[in-house]
C-alpha positions in Angstrom: -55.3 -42.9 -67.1 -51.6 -42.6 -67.9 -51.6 -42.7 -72.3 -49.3 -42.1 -74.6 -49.9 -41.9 -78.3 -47.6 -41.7 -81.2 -47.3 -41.0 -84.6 -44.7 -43.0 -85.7 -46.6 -44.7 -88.7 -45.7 -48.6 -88.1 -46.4 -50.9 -91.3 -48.6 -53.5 -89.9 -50.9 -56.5 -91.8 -54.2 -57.2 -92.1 -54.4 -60.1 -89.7 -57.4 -63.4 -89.3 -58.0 -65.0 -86.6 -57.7 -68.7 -86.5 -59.9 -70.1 -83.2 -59.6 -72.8 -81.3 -56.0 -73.1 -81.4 -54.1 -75.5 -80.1 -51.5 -74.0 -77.2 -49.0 -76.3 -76.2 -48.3 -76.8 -72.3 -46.1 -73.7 -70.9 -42.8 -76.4 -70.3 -40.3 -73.2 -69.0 -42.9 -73.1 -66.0 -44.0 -76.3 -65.7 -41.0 -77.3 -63.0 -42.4 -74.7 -60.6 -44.8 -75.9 -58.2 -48.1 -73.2 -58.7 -49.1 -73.2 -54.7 -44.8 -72.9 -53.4 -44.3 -69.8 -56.1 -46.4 -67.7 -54.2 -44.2 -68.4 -50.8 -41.1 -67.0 -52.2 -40.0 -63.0 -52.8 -42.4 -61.6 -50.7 -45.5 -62.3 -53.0 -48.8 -62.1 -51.7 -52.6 -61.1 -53.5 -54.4 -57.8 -53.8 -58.4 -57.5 -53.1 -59.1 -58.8 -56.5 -56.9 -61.4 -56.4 -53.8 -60.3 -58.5 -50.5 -61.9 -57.7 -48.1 -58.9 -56.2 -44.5 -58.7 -55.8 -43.5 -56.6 -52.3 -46.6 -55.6 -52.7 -46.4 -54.4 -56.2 -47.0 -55.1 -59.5 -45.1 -56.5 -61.8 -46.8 -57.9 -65.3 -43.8 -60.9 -65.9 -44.9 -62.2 -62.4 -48.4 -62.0 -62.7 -48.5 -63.8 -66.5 -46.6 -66.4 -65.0 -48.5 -67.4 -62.4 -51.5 -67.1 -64.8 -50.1 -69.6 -67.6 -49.1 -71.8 -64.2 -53.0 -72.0 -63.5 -54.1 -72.1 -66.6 -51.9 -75.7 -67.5 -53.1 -76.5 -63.9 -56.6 -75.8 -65.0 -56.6 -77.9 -68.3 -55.0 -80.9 -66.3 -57.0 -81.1 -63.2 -60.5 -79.1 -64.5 -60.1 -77.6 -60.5 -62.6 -74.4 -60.6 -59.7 -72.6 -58.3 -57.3 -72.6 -61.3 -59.8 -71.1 -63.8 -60.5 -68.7 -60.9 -56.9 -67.5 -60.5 -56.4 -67.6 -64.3 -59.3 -64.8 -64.4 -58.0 -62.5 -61.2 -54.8 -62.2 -63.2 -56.5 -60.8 -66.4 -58.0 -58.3 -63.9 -54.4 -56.1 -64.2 -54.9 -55.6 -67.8 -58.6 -54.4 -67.6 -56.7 -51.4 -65.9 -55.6 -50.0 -69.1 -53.3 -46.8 -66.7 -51.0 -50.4 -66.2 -50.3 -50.1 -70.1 -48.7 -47.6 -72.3 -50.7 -47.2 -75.9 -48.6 -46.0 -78.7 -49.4 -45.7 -82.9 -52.6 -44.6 -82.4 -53.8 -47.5 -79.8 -52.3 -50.6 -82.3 -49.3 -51.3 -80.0 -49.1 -51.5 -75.9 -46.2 -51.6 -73.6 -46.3 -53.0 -70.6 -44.0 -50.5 -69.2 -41.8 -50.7 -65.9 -41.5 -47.5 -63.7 -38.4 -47.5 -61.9 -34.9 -47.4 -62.7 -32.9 -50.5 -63.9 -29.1 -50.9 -64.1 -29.5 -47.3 -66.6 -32.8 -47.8 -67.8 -35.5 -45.0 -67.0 -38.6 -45.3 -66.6 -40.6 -45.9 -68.0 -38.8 -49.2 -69.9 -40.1 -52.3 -71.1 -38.7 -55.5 -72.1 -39.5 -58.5 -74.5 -39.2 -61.0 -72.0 -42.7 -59.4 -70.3 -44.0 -58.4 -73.5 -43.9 -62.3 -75.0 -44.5 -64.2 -71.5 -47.8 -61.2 -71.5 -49.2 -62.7 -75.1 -49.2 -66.2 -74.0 -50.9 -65.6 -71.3 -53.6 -63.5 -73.2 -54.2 -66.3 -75.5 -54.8 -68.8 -73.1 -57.1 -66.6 -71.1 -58.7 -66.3 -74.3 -58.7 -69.8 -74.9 -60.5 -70.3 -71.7 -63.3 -67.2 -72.0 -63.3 -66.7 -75.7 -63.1 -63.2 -74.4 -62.2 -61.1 -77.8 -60.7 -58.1 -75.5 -57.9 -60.2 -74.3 -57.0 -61.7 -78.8 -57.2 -57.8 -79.0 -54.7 -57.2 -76.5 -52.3 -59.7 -77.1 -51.8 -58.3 -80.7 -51.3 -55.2 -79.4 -48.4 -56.2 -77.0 -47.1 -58.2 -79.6 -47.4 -55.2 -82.0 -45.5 -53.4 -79.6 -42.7 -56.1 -79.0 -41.9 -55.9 -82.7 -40.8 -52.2 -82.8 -37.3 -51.6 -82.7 -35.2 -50.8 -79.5 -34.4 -47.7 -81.3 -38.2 -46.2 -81.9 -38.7 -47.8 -78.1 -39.3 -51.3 -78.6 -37.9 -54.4 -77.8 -36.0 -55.5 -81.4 -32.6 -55.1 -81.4 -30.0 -56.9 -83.4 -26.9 -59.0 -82.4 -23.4 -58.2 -82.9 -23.4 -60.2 -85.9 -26.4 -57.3 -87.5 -29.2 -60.4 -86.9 -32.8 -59.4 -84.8 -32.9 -60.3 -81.4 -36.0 -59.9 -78.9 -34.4 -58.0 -76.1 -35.0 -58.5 -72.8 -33.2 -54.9 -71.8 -33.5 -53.3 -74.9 -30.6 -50.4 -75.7 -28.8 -51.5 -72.2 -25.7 -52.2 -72.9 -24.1 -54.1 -69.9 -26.8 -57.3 -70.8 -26.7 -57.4 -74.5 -28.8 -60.2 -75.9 -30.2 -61.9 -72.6 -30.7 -65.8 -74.1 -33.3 -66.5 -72.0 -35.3 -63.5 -71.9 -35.4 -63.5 -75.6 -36.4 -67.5 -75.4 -39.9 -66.2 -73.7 -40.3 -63.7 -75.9 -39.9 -65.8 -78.8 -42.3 -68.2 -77.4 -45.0 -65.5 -77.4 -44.2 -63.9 -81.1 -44.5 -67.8 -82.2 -48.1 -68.4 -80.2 -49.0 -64.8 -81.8 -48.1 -66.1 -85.2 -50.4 -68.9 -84.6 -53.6 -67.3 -84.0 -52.4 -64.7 -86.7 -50.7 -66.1 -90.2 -51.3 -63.4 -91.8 -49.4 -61.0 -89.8 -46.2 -60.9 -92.4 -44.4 -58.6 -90.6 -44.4 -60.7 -87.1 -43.5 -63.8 -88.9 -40.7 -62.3 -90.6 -39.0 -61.2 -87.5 -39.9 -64.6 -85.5 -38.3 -66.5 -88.3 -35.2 -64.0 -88.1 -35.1 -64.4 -84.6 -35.4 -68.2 -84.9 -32.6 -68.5 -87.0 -30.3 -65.7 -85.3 -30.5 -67.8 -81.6 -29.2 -71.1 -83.5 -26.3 -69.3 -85.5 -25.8 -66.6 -81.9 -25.4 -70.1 -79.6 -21.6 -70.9 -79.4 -21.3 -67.2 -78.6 -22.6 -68.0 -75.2 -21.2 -71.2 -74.3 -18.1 -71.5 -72.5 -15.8 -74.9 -72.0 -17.7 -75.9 -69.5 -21.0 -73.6 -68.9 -23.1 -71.0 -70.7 -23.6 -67.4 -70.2 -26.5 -65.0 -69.2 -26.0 -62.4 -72.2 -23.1 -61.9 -75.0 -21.5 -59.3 -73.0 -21.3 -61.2 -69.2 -19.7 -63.9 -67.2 -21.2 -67.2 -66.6 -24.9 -67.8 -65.5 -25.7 -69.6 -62.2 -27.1 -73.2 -61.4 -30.7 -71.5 -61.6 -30.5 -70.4 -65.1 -28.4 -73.0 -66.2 -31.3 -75.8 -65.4 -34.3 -72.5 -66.3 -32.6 -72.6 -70.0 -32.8 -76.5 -70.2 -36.7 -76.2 -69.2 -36.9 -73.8 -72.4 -35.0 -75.4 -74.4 -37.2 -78.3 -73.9 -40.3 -76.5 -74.3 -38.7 -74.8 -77.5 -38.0 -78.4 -78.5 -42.2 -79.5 -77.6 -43.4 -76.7 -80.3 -40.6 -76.7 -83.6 -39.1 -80.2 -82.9 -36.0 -78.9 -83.7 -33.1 -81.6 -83.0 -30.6 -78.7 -83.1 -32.2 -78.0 -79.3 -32.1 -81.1 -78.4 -28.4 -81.3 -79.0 -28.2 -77.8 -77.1 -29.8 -79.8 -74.0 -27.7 -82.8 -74.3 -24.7 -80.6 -73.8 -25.7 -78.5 -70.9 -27.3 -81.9 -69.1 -23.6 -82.9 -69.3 -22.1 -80.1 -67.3 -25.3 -79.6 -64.9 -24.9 -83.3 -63.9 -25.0 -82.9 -59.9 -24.9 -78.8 -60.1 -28.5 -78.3 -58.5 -30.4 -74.8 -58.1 -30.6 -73.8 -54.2 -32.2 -70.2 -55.3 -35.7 -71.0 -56.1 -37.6 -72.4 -53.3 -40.4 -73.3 -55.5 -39.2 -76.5 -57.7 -41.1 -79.1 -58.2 -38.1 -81.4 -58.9 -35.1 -79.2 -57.1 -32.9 -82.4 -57.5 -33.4 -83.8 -60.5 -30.6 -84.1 -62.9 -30.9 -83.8 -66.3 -28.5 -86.3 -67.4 -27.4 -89.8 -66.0 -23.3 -89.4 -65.9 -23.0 -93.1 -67.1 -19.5 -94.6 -65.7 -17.9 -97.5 -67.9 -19.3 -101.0 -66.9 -16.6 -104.3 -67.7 -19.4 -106.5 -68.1 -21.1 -105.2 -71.0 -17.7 -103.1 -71.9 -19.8 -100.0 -71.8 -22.1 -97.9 -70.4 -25.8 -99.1 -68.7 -28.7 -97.4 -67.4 -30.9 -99.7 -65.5 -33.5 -98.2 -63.8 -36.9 -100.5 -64.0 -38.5 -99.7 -60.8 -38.5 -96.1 -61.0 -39.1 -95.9 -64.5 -42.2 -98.0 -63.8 -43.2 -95.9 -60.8 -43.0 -92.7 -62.9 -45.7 -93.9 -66.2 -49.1 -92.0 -66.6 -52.0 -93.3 -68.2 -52.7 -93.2 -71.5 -55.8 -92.2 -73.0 -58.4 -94.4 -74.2 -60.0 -93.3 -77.7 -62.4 -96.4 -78.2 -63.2 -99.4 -76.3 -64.8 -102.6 -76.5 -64.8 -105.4 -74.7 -62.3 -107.5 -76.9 -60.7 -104.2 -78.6 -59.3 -101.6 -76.9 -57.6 -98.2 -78.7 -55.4 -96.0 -77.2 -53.9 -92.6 -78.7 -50.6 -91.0 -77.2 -50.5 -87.2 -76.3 -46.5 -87.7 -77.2 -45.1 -90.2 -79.3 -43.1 -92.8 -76.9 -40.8 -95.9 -77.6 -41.9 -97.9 -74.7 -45.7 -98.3 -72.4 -46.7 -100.9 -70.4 -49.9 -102.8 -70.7 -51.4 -103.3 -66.8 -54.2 -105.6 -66.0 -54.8 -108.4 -63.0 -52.8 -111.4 -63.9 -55.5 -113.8 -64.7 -57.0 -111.5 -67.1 -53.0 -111.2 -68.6 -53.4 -115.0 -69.2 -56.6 -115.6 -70.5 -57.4 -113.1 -72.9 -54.0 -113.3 -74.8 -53.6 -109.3 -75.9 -52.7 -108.7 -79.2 -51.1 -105.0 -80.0 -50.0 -103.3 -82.7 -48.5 -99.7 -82.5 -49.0 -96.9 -85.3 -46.7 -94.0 -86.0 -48.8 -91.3 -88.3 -50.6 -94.4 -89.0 -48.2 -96.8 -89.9 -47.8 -99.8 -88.0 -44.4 -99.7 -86.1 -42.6 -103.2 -84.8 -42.6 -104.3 -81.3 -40.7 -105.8 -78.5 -43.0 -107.5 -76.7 -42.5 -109.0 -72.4 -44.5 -110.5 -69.9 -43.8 -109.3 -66.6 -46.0 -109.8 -63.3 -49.0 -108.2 -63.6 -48.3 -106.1 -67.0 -47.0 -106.3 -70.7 -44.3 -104.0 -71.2 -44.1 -102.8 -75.5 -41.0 -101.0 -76.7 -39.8 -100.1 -80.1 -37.1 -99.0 -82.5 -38.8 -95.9 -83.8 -41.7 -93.8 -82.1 -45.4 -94.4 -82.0 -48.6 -92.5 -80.9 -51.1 -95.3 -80.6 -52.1 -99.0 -79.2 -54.6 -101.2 -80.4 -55.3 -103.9 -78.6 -57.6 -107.2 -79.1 -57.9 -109.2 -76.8 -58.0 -113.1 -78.5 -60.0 -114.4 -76.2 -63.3 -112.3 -74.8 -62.6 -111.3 -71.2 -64.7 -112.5 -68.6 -64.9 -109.1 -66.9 -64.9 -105.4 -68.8 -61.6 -104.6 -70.2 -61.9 -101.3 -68.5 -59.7 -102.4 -65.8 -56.9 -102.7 -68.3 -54.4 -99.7 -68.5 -51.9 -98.7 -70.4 -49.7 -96.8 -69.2 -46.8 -94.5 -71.1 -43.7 -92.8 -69.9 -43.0 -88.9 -69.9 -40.0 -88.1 -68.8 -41.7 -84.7 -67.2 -43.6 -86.4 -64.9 -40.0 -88.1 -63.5 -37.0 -88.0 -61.7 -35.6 -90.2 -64.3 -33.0 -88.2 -66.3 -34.1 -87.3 -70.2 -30.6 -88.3 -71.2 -27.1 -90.9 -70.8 -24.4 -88.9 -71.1 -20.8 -91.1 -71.6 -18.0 -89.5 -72.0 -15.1 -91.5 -73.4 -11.9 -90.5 -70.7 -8.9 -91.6 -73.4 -8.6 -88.5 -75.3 -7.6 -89.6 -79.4 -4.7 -87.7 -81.4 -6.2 -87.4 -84.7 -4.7 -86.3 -88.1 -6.5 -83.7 -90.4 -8.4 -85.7 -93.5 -8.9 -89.2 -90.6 -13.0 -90.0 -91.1 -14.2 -91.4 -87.5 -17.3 -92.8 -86.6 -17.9 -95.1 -83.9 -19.1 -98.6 -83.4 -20.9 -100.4 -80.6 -24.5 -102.5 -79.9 -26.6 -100.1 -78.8 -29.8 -101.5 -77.0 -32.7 -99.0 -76.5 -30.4 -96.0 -76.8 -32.7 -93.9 -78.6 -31.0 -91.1 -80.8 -27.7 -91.5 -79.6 -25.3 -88.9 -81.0 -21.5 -88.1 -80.3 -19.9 -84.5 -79.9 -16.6 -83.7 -79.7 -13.9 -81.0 -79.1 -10.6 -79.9 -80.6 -7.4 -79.0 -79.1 -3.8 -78.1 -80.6 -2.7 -80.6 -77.7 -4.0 -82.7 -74.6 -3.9 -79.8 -72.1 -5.8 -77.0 -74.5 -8.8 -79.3 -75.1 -10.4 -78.6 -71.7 -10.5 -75.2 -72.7 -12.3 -75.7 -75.8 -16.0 -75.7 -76.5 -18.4 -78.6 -77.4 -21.2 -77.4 -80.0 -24.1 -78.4 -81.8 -22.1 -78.1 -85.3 -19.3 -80.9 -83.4 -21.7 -83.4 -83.5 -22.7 -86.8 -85.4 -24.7 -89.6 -85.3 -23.9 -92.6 -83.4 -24.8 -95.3 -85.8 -25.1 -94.2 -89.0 -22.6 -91.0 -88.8 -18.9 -89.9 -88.7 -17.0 -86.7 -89.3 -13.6 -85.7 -91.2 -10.9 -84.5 -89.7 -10.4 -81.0 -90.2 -7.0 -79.7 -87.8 -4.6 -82.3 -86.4 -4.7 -82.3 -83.0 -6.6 -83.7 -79.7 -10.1 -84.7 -79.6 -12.5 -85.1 -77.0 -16.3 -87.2 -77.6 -18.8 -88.1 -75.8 -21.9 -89.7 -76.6 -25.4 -89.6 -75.3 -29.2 -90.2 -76.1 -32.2 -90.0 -75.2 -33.8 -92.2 -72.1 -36.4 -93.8 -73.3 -37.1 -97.4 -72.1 -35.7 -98.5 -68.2 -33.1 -100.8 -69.7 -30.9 -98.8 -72.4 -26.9 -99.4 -72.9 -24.0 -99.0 -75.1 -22.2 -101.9 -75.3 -18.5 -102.7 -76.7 -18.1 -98.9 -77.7 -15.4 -98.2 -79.7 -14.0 -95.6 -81.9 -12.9 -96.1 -85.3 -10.2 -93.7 -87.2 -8.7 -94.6 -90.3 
C-alpha cells in the first residue's frame, strides 16, 4: 500500500453532514453519449468492471463515466447504470490508487508519469473536483458513509496550495484559482479544468456548510473566474489557459456545456452572457475530435440574417421545436383537474389530448411562478393547446369546464428543454452597419420584440472601422435590450449585436433600430 503521511498541520472545520441533497444533473457530460464514450481512446473494462484507458487507469476517466451512469440511472431507473455506477467506486476501495497526507484528512488522486515537466507523482484539480462529484452521487445512490468520507478527503486535499502540493494556486492578478496543472507554468490557469473543479468544491460545500475554509476559497474562486474572463477571450475565440493560444472547436463547444451547467446550479446571468458570446463565434464551427457526441452538429446559436418583411430578424422553427418537448410531470390529478409541476421553469408547453376531448372539455390553465399566477398566451392548434408567457413559470393547473367523458390521463403536457434538442439555446443578430459614436452619446435600442426572451445587446470599440474586428466583446459591453442603454465612453467605432434566449418556436425582432442621441 503506497502511503504518504505529512505533518504539515492544515486548519480545517468541524463539518455536518446535510443528507439527502439535492445534486443537480452533471450538464458538462451530459452531451456525451454513455455507451459511444467507451468506443473512443482505446477504453475498455477490467475484471471488476472499472473503465480503463490503454489499459490503465486513470481516476478523471473513470468519475466520468461514473457521473454519466449515475444521471443515466436516475433518468431511466435501468439496473445496468446503477451497476456501472458501483464498478467505478471499486478503484477507490483500492486505497494504494490514493495518496493520504495530514495524517489521513486529505487524499490525492495522484498521476504517476511525467507530464509536460510534472513528476510523478502530480495531481490536478480538475480530477480532484470531477472525483467529489462523483463520490457524492455514489453516495447518494448507497448511502455508503465511506464514499461522504472520501469525498472530504479529496476535497480537503484540492484546497491545499500548489505550493505545499496541492492544487490552489492564484492568478496573475494575486486571486485563487483551482489548477488543473498546478506549479506548471506553460498552462497557467486552465479555464476548464478549474470549471470542474469548481463544480466539485461547490457540491462539497453543499453537503458540508460548515466547512469555512472550503467555502472561502469556492467563493474566491467564484469571483476570480468572472473578473479572470476577458483575459482569455480573443476577438473572435477563447483560449485554453492565460499563458496559450486559442483552444480548438472541442473545447470551445466543452466550455459552453459548463458554462451552462455553471449557469443550472448559481443562475448566474453573467454566464449566460459568457455563452451568448461564444454561441456567436461557434455558429457552424463543429467538434470532429470526439466521436462520442450526442449532438456533434448542433449549434449553439441560430446566426439570424435580416428579414425585409418584418425589418428584422425571425426564428421560425414550429415543427422541430414541437418534435423536441418532453413531458411534464404530473403532481395531482383528477378527472376535471389536472396539476402539473415543471423540473425548469419554461415560457412556453403545449397542452396534447385527442381533438374531441380538446373541444368538449374546454381546459382552463393558469400558470404559477414561485406561486404566483403568471399571464398567458393561449392557441388552439390541431390536436394540442400551446401556452406561452412573458415571464417564466414552473407549474399548470388545469380544469377542465366540462367533465370528460374518458380519464384525463390521456392528456399531456408537454414542455420544452432546449437539452433534449437540436434547436439552438440562442438568436444571435448581429447588426452589419458599424455606428461612429461620440464619447458622452447614451444608446439604447428600439424594436417589437415578440417571444425574444432576455434579449440583450453587446458591443465592441474601435479607434476606427478597421481596428474594431480586432477588439473583444465582453460581458461588462453589454445591456439590455428593452429596458437598457449605455454611455459613451471613447469616440470611436462600435460594433452590437443582440441575442436572447430561444424560448417559444416563433420568436423575432422586428423594426430594430438603434438610437444615439
Amino acid at each position: 500500500m503506497y502511503r504518504l503521511i505529512t505533518s504539515i498541520g492544515l486548519l480545517f472545520f468541524m463539518t455536518t453532514v446535510v443528507h439527502s441533497q439535492q445534486l443537480n444533473n452533471y450538464e458538462s457530460f451530459a452531451h456525451f453519449d454513455v455507451e459511444k464514450y467507451v468506443k473512443q481512446f482505446e477504453r475498455n473494462f477490467d475484471t471488476n468492471g472499472i473503465i480503463t484507458q490503454k489499459k490503465e487507469y486513470h481516476a478523471l476517466t473513470i468519475c466520468i463515466y461514473g457521473i454519466m451512469n449515475f444521471d443515466a440511472f436516475q433518468e431511466t431507473g435501468d439496473s445496468i447504470y446503477y451497476k456501472r455506477v458501483v464498478n467505478q467506486y471499486k478503484y477507490f476501495t483500492d486505497t494504494s490508487k490514493l495518496v493520504f497526507y495530514d495524517e489521513n484528512q486529505s487524499a490525492g488522486l495522484p498521476y504517476n508519469f511525467e507530464f509536460k515537466g510534472l513528476k510523478a507523482p502530480w495531481f490536478s484539480g480538475m480530477t480532484q473536483g470531477v472525483a467529489a462529484s462523483f463520490l457524492l452521487r455514489y453516495y447518494a445512490l448507497t448511502n455508503d458513509k465511506q464514499a461522504l468520507n472520501l469525498s472530504k478527503q479529496i476535497i480537503r486535499f484540492m484546497l491545499k496550495s500548489e505550493s505545499d502540493g496541492g492544487t490552489i494556486g492564484r492568478t496573475k492578478e494575486g486571486e485563487l484559482w483551482i489548477e488543473e496543472y498546478p506549479n506548471l507554468a506553460a498552462s497557467k490557469s486552465v479555464l476548464n479544468g478549474f470549471i470542474n473543479g469548481l463544480i466539485g468544491l461547490k457540491e462539497y460545500c453543499t453537503y458540508f456548510p460548515d466547512d469555512q475554509l472550503a467555502a472561502s476559497i469556492h467563493d474566491s474562486c467564484y469571483a476570480a473566474m468572472f473578473n479572470s474572463l476577458d483575459k482569455y477571450n480573443t476577438a473572435n475565440w477563447t483560449c485554453y489557459s492565460r499563458n496559450s493560444g486559442p483552444i480548438t472547436n472541442s473545447y470551445l463547444r466543452y466550455e459552453l456545456e459548463e458554462f451552462d451547467h455553471l449557469y443550472s446550479i448559481y443562475g448566474d446571468e453573467r454566464l449566460r452572457d459568457q455563452m451568448r458570446i461564444w454561441a456567436k463565434f461557434s455558429v457552424g464551427k463543429f467538434d470532429t475530435e470526439l466521436k462520442f457526441l450526442k449532438r456533434p452538429k448542433y449549434d449553439f446559436a441560430a446566426d439570424l440574417p435580416y428579414d425585409k418583411k418584418i425589418d428584422g430578424c425571425s426564428f421560425n422553427q414550429y415543427e422541430l421545436f414541437s418534435k423536441s418537448m418532453i413531458n411534464g410531470i404530473t403532481k395531482r390529478s383528477r378527472r376535471k383537474k389536472r396539476k402539473y409541476d415543471l423540473e425548469k421553469e419554461g415560457y412556453y408547453c403545449e397542452l396534447r389530448m385527442a381533438d374531441q376531448l380538446l373541444k368538449t372539455t374546454q381546459p382552463q390553465l393558469v400558470a404559477f411562478h414561485d406561486g404566483k399566477k403568471v399571464e398567458l398566451t393561449t392557441e388552439i392548434k390541431e390536436g394540442c393547446l400551446s401556452v406561452s408567457s412573458l415571464t417564466p413559470f414552473d407549474a399548470i393547473n388545469v380544469h377542465f369546464k366540462h367533465k370528460p367523458q374518458v380519464d384525463s390521463s390521456g392528456v399531456k403536457l408537454m414542455v420544452y428543454d432546449y437539452r433534449h434538442s437540436d434547436i439552438p439555446q440562442f438568436a444571435c443578430y448581429t447588426i452589419s452597419k458599424k455606428e461612429y459614436l461620440t464619447k458622452g452619446e447614451v444608446v439604447h435600442f428600439t424594436g417589437n420584440p415578440i417571444n425574444a426572451t432576455g434579449a440583450k445587446v453587446y458591443y465592441r470599440f474601435g479607434k476606427n472601422q478597421d481596428m474594431v474586428k480586432d477588439k473583444k466583446y465582453s460581458i461588462e459591453q453589454s445591456f439590455d435590450f428593452e429596458t437598457g442603454s449605455f454611455i459613451v465612453q471613447e469616440t470611436g467605432m462600435y460594433e452590437f449585436f443582440v441575442s436572447y434566449d430561444i424560448t417559444h418556436p416563433v420568436s423575432q425582432i422586428g423594426q430594430l433600430k438603434i438610437i444615439h442621441q
